[in-house]
Structures are given as structure tokens and as C-alpha cells.
N, C-alpha and C positions, 0 to 999 in steps of 0.2 A: 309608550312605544313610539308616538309620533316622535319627540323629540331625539329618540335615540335612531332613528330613521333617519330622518334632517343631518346630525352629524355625520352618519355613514355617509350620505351621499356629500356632506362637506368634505370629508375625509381622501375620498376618490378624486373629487375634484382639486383638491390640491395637489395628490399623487399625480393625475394624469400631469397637470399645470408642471412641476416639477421634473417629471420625468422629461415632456416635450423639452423644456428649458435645455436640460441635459444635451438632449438629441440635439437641439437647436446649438448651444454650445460647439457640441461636438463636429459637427461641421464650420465649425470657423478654424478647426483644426485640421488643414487642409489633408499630410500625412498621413493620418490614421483615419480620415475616411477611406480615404486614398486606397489603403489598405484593406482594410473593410470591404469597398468596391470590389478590386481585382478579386476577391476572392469568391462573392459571389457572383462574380460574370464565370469563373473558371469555375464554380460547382453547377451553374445551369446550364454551361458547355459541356460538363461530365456526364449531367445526367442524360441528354440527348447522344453521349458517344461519339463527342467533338473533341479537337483540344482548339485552346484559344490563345493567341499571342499579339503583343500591341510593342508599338515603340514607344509609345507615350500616354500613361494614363495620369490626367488631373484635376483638383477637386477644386473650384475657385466660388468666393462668395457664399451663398448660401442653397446647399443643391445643386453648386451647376460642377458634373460630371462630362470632362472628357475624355476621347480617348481617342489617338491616332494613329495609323497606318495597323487596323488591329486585321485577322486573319481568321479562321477559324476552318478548320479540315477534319476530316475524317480517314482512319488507317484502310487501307484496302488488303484486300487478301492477301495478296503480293508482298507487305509489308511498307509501300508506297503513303505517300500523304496526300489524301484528295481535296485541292481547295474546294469548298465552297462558300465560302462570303470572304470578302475583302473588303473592307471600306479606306478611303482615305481619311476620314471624321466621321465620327458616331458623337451626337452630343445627349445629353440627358440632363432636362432639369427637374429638379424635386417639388411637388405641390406641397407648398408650406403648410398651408392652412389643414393637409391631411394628416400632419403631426399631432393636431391635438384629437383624434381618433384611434391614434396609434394605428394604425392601417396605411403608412407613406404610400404616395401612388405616384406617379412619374405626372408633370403637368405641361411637358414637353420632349419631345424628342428628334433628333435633327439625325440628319445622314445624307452626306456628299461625296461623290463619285466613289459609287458601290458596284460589288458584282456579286450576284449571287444565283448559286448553280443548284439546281434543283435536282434531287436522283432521278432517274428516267427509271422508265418503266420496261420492262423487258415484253417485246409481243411476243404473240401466239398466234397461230394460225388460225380461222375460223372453223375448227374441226371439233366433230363429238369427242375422241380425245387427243389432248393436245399433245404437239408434236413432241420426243423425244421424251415426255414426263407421264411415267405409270399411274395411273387412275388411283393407286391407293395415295398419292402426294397431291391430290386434288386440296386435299384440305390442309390447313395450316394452321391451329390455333394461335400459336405465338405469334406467327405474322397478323391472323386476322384482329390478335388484341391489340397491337401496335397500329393498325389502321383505325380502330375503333377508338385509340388512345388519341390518335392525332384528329380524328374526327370530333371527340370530344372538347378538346385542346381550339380549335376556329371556332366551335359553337359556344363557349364560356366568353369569345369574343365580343361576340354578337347580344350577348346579357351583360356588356359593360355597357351601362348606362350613356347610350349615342352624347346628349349633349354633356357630357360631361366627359368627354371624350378629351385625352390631350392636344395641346396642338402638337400636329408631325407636319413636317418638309423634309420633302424629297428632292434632291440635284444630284442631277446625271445617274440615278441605279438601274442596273441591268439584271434582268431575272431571264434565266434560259434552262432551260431542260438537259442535263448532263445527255455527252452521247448518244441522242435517242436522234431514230431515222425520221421520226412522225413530222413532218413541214406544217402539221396545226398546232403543233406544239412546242414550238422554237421557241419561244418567250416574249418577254416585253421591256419596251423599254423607257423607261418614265424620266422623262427630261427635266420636268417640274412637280410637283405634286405639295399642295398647300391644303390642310385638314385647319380651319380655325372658329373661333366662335365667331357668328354673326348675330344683326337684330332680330329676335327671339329665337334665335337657336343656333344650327351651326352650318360649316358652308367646303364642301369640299369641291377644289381645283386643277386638274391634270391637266398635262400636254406631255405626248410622245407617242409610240408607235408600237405597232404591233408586229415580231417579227416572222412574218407565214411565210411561204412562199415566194412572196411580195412583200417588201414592205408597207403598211400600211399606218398611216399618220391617221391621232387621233387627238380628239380634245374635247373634253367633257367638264359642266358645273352641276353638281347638285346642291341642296340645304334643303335641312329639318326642321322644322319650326317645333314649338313648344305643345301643339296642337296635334302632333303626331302626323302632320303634313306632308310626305316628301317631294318634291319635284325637281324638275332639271330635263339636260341635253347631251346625249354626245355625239359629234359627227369622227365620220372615219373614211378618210379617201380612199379609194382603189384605184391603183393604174389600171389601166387596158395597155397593155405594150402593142397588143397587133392594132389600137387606132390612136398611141400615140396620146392619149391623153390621161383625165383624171375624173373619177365620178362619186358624188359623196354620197353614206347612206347617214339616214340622220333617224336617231332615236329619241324620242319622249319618253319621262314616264311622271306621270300623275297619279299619286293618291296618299294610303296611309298606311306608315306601320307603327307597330304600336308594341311597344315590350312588356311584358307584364310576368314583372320580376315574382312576383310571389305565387302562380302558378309554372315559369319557367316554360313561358311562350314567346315567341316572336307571328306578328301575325301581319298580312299584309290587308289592309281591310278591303270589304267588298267596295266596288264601282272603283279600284284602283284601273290604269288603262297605260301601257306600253303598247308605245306606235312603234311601227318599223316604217318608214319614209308614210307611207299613206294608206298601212296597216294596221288597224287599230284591235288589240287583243287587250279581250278583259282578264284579269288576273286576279288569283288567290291564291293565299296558299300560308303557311304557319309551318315552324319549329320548334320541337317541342328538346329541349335542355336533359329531359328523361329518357335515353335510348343510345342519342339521341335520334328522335326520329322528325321526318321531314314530310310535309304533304305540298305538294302545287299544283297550279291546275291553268289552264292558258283556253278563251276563245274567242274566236273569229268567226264573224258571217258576212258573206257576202262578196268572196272574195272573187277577183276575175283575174283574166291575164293581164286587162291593159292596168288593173291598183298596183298589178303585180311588178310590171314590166316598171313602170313608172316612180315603183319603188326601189325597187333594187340594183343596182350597178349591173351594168354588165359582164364584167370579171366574175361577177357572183352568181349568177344565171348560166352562163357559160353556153352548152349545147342547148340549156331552155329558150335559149330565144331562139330556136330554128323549131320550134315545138309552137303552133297555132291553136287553140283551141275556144269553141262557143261554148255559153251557158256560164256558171257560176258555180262556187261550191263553199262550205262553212267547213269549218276545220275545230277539233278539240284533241286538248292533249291532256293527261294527266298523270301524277308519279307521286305515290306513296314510299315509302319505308322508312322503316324503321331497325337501326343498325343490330340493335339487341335481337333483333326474328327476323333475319336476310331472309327468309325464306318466305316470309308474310310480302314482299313486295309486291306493289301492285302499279304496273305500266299502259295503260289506253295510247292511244291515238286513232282517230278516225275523221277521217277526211267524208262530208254527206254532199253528193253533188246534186244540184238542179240543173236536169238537163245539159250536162256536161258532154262535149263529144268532143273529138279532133277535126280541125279545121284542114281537108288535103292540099287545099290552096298555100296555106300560109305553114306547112309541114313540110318540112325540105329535111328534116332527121328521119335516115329511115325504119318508122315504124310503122308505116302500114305495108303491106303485101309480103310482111314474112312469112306467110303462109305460103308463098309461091316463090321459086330458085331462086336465089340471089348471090352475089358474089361480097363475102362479108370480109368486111375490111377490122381484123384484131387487135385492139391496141396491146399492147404490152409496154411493162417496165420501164422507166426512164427514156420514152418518147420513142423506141422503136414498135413497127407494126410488121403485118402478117396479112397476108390474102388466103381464102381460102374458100374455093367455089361448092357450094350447098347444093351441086343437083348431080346427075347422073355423068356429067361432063370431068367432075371428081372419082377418081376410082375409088379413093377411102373416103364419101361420102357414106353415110350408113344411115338407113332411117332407123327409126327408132326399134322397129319388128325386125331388124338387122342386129341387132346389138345384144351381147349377150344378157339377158335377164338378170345375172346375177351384176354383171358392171353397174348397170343403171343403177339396179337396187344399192347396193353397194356407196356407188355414189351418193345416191341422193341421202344414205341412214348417215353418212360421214359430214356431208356439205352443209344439209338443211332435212331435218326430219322432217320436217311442217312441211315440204314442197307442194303434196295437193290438197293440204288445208289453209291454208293464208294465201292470202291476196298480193302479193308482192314484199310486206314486210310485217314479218313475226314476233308480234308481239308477247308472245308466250316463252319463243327463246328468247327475246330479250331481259324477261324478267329472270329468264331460268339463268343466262349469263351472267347479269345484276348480280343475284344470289352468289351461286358458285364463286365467282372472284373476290367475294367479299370472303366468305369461308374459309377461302385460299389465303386470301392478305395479301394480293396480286391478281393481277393480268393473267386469265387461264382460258377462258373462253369471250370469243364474237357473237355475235348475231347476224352474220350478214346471211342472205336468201340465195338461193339460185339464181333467182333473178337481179337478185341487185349486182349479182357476178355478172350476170349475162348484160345488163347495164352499161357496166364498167368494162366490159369486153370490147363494147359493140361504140359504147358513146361519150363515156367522161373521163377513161382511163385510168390509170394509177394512182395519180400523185396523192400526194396524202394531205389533206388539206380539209378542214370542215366544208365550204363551198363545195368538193368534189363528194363530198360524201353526201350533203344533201342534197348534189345533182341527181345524185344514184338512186335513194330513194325514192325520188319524184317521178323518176323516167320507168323505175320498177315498177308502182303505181301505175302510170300509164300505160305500161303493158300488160298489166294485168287486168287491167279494167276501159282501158279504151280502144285495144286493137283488133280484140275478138281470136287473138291466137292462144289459143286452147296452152294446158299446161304440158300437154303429153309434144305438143311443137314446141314451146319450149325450153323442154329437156331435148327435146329431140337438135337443136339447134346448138344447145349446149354444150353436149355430147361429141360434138363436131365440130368447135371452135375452142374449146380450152384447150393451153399446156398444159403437156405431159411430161416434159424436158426439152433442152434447148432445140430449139425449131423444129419441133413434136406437137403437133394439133390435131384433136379429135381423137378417138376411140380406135379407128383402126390402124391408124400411123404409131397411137401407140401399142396396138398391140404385136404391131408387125416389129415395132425397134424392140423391144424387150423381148417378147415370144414369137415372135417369126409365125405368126398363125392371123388368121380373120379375127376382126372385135366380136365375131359370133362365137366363135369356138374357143373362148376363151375358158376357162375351168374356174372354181369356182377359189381357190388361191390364187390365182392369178387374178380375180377379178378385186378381191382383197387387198391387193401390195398396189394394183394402179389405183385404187380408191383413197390410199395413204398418200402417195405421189403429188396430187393435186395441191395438195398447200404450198408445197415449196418444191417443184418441177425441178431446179437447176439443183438442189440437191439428193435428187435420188440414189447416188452413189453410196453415200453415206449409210444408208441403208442395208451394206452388206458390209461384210468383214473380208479380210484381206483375201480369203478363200473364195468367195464370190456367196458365203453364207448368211442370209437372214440373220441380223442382230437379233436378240433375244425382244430389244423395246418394239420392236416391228413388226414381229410375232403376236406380242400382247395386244399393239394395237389392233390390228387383223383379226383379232380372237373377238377385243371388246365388239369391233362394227358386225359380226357374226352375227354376236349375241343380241344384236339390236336389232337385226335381219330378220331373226325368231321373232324377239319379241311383236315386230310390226307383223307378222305372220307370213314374209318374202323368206323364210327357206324355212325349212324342214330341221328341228333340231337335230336328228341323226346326220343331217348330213353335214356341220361342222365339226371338223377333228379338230383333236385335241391343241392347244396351242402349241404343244413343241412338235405335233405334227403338221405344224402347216411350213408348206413348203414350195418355194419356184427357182427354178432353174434359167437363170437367163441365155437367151438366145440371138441370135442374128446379130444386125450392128450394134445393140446395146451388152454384150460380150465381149465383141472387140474391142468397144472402148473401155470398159471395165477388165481386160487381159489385152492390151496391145501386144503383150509380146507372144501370145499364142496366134496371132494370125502371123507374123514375121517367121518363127518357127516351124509354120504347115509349109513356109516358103521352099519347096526344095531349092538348095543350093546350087549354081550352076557350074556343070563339069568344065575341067580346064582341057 
């Protein structure tokens, strides 16, 4: 048996030897690889529901594949062709040495002045249900396996053995977000980028920028060693335009990860440590190839305002640095899931403070004395504001025992269920969003609080921007836990400074423009349709049909926030009618706008 063993495996081995030869051959035939190639670049373009077109595809030497001016788009509804990638040179070389494995794997790949557009994501408002789509289209299987596909598809990445990774360079590619409004999600732009092997391991090097807001330059080095080592740097400048200059934030990260192909983990070992300028967070965390699913975990102790301040640009801070504060605090975050059971997700964060309080001396934002009148200055939308005085001096001020019970409730089942259980930011809807959106295979639901509204109303505004959003959360934080104003002031506050339509703020301005009646005596449909309002204020119109009648999707939503009413135990199940009976009647100046020519027509005519 041994010797007839010994030949098999001679046998093979001549075959593989042979066959590679072949292959090897076969590419000194420039043509018919040539051939070969384009073919399958146009089946991997088909199967993602691309097409692909080049001016010039050629095969020179042994594995070097190029190809130029190539394109690649997708058909749109319309019938249209949506670019997304362009390059001017795409190169590819073959690892020779992976021929006699029969398993070819690329051992290099080049790309020069590239663009490439990434689909945007469609939002959603942060509402129990989203705007204008029925609760039964909440889920999507097809979509969600197509996310689960492509989520699989980066993660099989990440288990291609790091050093043995090809070399890639990158000159001049642009990666941006197809027509999406999000300014955190405009793209990047990578000037340089060199991935190659270094002394025990390998060594990657970027320079280019980020495109927010602001543009912000970046430049970053890491390497791998053989020891499952990682380390490196990247800094990232921020302008300040209002002082005219530049401020860098600079990251570290030191430790390990480690691939461990035959369980089909990726792990980041303990005592690994990412700095944020002169923040130092310990980290963990592992991927698991099976799901796939993801765990991480981030902490901090000891953290204060001056590490803070000292760390972070001021562009990035924003309204925080008019925020003073004594004492210390530690910080943890952590995020499980797993894609196969969205529903198993699991989201912490919790900030533990030591003797934390607000400093009133070095507090010029104002959060203290909301308890007592003030005159709040509103931001709104692409840099316009709103005044609107909070006491008695305003005639549609409304305390909160002013306002009708069903609005508030109404409100808050629609905005933030949690409102008098979390602490400024809910982490229970967040997991519940996580969930949901994944089911969906899209963008269907937020997370954002009452308060991080009230935040964003009062202190860091609209723009859309990750810094603007972790302003929000900090400050919602700090109102909830360092001002002492109760939650019931503010909703009470809230109530009284949102839009309701264009330069419509507060609960009784709108109930006066829509129903010409007090935010008290509002009815309990009518508290329903303004509770829908609040996402998108400047489209309220929409909402009715050319008669001036409730769309049927308007109806349903007003039904689902009902049923939510009950269920929290804020109304009485007999008292929601049925969904094709609910019903409001528009009144006063929001009539007139919606029937201009009924107030021209009351116009009697004048006698000659």
C-alpha cells in the first residue's frame, strides 16, 4: 500500500507541476488571457448588478493585468446609467508562486485617479413610525439578506491572512456618498495610500482627507508584525474658521490582533490601548466569520475637562467649551451583535462620575436657571434662529398643566418612548433601532431623545456632522444629570420651543395655525396629526390630499401612536377610533394656506 501511496502523491504532483506550466504558458499569451480577464471582470460586475466598460484592457509579462479608462454603473429606475467607479488605471498583478496551489490570488494591485460613489442611504425621521412607510414594510428580508451578504463579503476580508496581504497603492481615489444630505458622510479622499510588506510584517501609509463639513487632512502609519503586534499614528487637522487657524487631534493605537483562521475569529487582545490626543481607552473586542457577529468593548478612567479640552480641537468641542465643569468621571461603552439574531443586540454606555458638578463661573452655555423664565434663542435648519420668551410675557407660553394631556403624551409615544426612563440617551432605543434597520436592510429608525432634541434646539444645532452629534449627546447628559431640571420642565420647555411648520414654535402657535383653538383644548385627533408633524414641520401639507383630506398613510400612522398611548396606559382603549375614523379639519391660517383661493373668494367683490 505504501508504495502505491508514494506514486499517487507522485502522480499529483506532476499533474499540479503540469497543469501550473500550462497556466504559466498561458499567460505569455497576452490575447487570450486578455480575453479570459475581461470576462471575468464583466461576470463579477454582473453578479453585483453593474455593467462594466474599459478603453483598454492588457495583459503584459507574466500576470501583469491592465486596464484603462474602465467605468462601471448601475441602471436606475428611470432607465438612466448611474456611474459609480471610474478609474483612470486599475492594475493587477498575479502571485506567481499561488499557481502551484492552483488557488491564483492577486499579489498586487494599483489604482490611479479613481472615483467612486457609494449609494446613500435614504433617512428617516426619528419617529416610532417612520415617515410616509406602513409598519407592515418595516421589514425587508431581501434587503436585509443583501446587507447580511455584504456584511459577510468585508468580513471574509478581514480572514485574508494580514501579512500576506497584496501590495495596493492608491493615487488620487475619491470615495463619497451618492446624493445623501448627511455632511458626516461625504467621503474621503485618499491622495496616497501604500499597503506593502515591511521587516517582520507589513506596513500601511495614507495621506488625504476627510470630506465633513470641513475639510479635514489626514495622515496616518500603521504595521503588523509577525507577532501579532499592531501599532501606529494618525493625525487629522481641523480648521476653526471663527479663529482662523488649525488644530490637530492625534491618535495612537497599541496592541494586538490576532486571526485565528481555524476557529474564524479576529480578536483584539487584552491591554490593547487607543489614545485620543491624551485619552487613553482600553480596548476589546473580537469578530467572529460565523453570523457574522461582532463584540467591542472601549474604557476610560479618569477622565476630566482639562484631558478633555486638551485633547480635542476645538472645532470638535464646539458649544463644550463654554460648558465648565469640577470632579472627574470614567466612561464605558460596549456593543455586541450578532447579524444572524438582530434582535440579540446588545448596546451599554455609561458615563460613572466622581463628584462631578457644573462649574457656574466658567458656564457661559445656558444651562443653569432653566428652571426659571428665560428667553430661548432656537436654532433651526441651515443656520437660521427663532426667539421665543418662556414666561408669562409670551401669550402662547403653556406650562405643561396648560397643554393638552393627550399632545404631550402623544408627543413623547411618537419622539422618545423612554422620555421618563433614561437619563438623556437611550440605550434601549438604540438597540431597538440597531435591530429594526437591520430587518429592514435599511435606514428606518433613530434614536435620538427629547433631550438630545432639546440639545440641538437650544445649543449645537443642526448640521449634520458626527462632532454635532456627539455635542448632543454630552450636553443631553448634562442636562439630565447636572442641572437639576426635572424631566416634566423639560418637556415642559420642549413643548414650547419646537417647530411645528414654518415659523410655528411651541404647542399653542400650533394649535392656533392648524385648529384656531388653545394647545389645551385640543381633541384628542388633533393631538395625533401634530404629534406626526414634528419630523418634518415644513412638510405638513403633504399630509392632506387635494380636498384638504387626511392621506390614508397619516391616518395609520395616528392609529399606530394610539395604540402606543394604550399600550403605555395614557388613554383609554375605547377612546381611539377606528383608523378611517380619525379625523381633523383644518382651521384658521393653516386653511388659508392650504385653500388660498377660499379666502380671495369670501372677498366680496367691489361694486362699480
Amino acid at each position: 500500500m505504501l508504495p502505491e501511496t508514494t506514486n499517487m502523491t507522485t502522480r499529483h504532483r506532476v499533474a499540479l507541476a503540469v497543469l501550473a506550466a500550462v497556466v504559466i504558458l498561458g499567460f505569455s499569451s497576452g490575447p487570450i488571457v486578455a480575453r479570459i480577464a475581461a470576462g471575468r471582470v464583466r461576470a463579477a460586475a454582473a453578479a453585483r448588478g453593474l455593467t462594466v466598460s474599459w478603453r483598454k484592457l492588457t495583459v503584459s509579462g507574466l500576470g501583469q493585468v491592465g486596464i484603462s479608462r474602465v467605468v462601471a454603473s448601475r441602471a436606475r429606475a428611470d432607465g438612466a446609467a448611474d456611474s459609480l467607479f471610474q478609474a483612470d488605471s486599475v492594475a493587477v498583478a498575479l502571485d506567481l508562486g499561488s499557481l502551484w496551489t492552483l488557488r491564483p490570488r492577486a499579489g498586487g494591485l494599483g489604482l490611479w485617479h479613481a472615483r467612486i460613489r457609494m449609494p446613500a442611504r435614504s433617512a428617516e425621521p426619528d419617529t416610532l413610525v417612520p415617515d410616509d412607510r406602513p409598519a407592515k414594510r418595516k421589514e425587508d428580508p431581501a434587503r436585509a439578506a443583501r446587507l447580511r451578504h455584504s456584511a459577510e463579503s468585508y468580513v471574509r476580508m478581514l480572514f485574508v491572512p494580514a501579512r500576506r496581504l497584496p501590495r495596493l497603492e492608491l493615487n488620487d481615489v475619491d470615495i463619497s456618498t451618492a446624493d445623501n444630505e448627511d455632511e458626516s458622510t461625504r467621503g474621503i479622499r485618499i491622495e496616497r495610500l501604500d499597503l506593502k510588506p515591511a521587516e517582520n510584517g507589513i506596513q500601511l501609509s495614507t495621506i488625504g482627507s476627510l470630506q465633513l463639513d470641513h475639510e479635514v487632512p489626514f495622515n496616518a502609519m500603521f504595521t503588523y508584525d509577525r507577532e501579532d503586534r499592531i501599532r501606529g499614528a494618525a493625525r487629522f487637522d481641523f480648521t476653526d474658521p471663527t479663529r482662523a487657524r488649525t488644530d490637530p487631534l492625534l491618535i495612537t493605537a497599541d496592541g494586538r490582533l490576532h486571526q485565528d483562521f481555524r476557529r474564524g475569529l479576529v480578536t483584539i487582545g487584552e491591554g490593547t490601548r487607543v489614545t485620543i490626543g491624551r485619552l487613553p481607552f482600553r480596548v476589546e473586542g473580537r469578530l467572529a466569520r460565523r453570523g457574522p457577529a461582532v463584540h467591542l468593548a472601549a474604557h476610560a478612567d479618569g477622565l476630566s475637562e482639562e484631558r478633555v479640552t486638551r485633547s480635542l480641537p476645538p472645532a470638535v468641542l464646539g458649544p463644550l467649551l463654554k460648558v465648565g465643569v469640577r470632579g472627574s468621571w470614567d466612561y464605558n461603552v460596549g456593543f455586541d451583535l450578532d447579524l444572524e439574531r438582530p434582535d440579540s443586540v446588545r448596546f451599554d454606555a455609561d458615563v460613572i462620575p466622581h463628584q462631578l458638578v457644573l462649574d457656574p463661573a466658567r458656564t457661559s452655555l445656558r444651562l443653569l436657571g432653566l428652571n426659571e423664565p428665560f428667553t430661548a434663542i432656537i436654532l433651526l435648519p441651515r443656520g437660521a434662529r427663532a426667539s421665543r420668551e418662556l414666561s408669562s410675557n409670551n401669550s402662547h407660553f403653556r406650562t405643561l398643566d396648560m397643554i393638552s394631556p393627550d399632545l404631550a403624551h402623544a408627543v413623547v409615544t411618537n419622539e422618545d418612548g423612554g422620555f421618563f426612563r433614561h437619563r438623556g440617551f437611550n440605550t434601549e432605543a438604540m438597540k431597538n433601532a440597531i435591530a429594526e434597520n437591520l430587518k429592514a436592510g435599511a435606514y428606518r429608525r433613530g434614536a435620538g431623545t427629547i433631550t438630545m432634541q432639546l440639545a440641538r434646539n437650544l445649543y449645537t444645532g443642526h448640521a449634520k456632522t458626527l462632532s454635532r452629534k456627539g455635542q448632543e449627546i454630552v450636553l443631553a447628559w448634562i442636562l439630565e444629570h447636572l442641572t437639576g431640571v426635572s424631566k416634566e420642565r423639560l418637556l415642559e420647555i420642549y413643548l414650547n420651543i419646537i417647530e411645528w411648520g414654518p415659523g410655528i414654535h411651541g404647542a399653542d402657535e400650533a394649535a392656533r395655525f392648524y385648529f384656531d383653538r388653545d394647545a389645551q383644548d385640543l381633541t384628542l385627533d388633533q393631538s395625533l396629526f401634530l404629534a406626526t408633524v414634528i419630523p418634518s414641520p415644513s412638510r405638513w401639507r403633504w399630509r392632506f390630499d387635494a380636498n384638504g383630506n387626511l392621506r390614508s398613510y397619516v391616518k395609520a400612522q395616528m392609529h399606530f401612536i394610539g395604540r402606543a398611548m394604550i399600550a403605555k396606559g395614557w388613554l383609554a382603549p375605547e377612546a381611539l377610533p377606528a383608523t378611517d375614523s380619525l379625523k381633523v379639519e383644518l382651521a384658521g391660517p393653516a386653511r388659508e394656506v392650504f385653500f388660498p383661493s377660499a379666502r380671495a373668494d369670501s372677498v366680496a367683490a367691489p361694486t362699480l
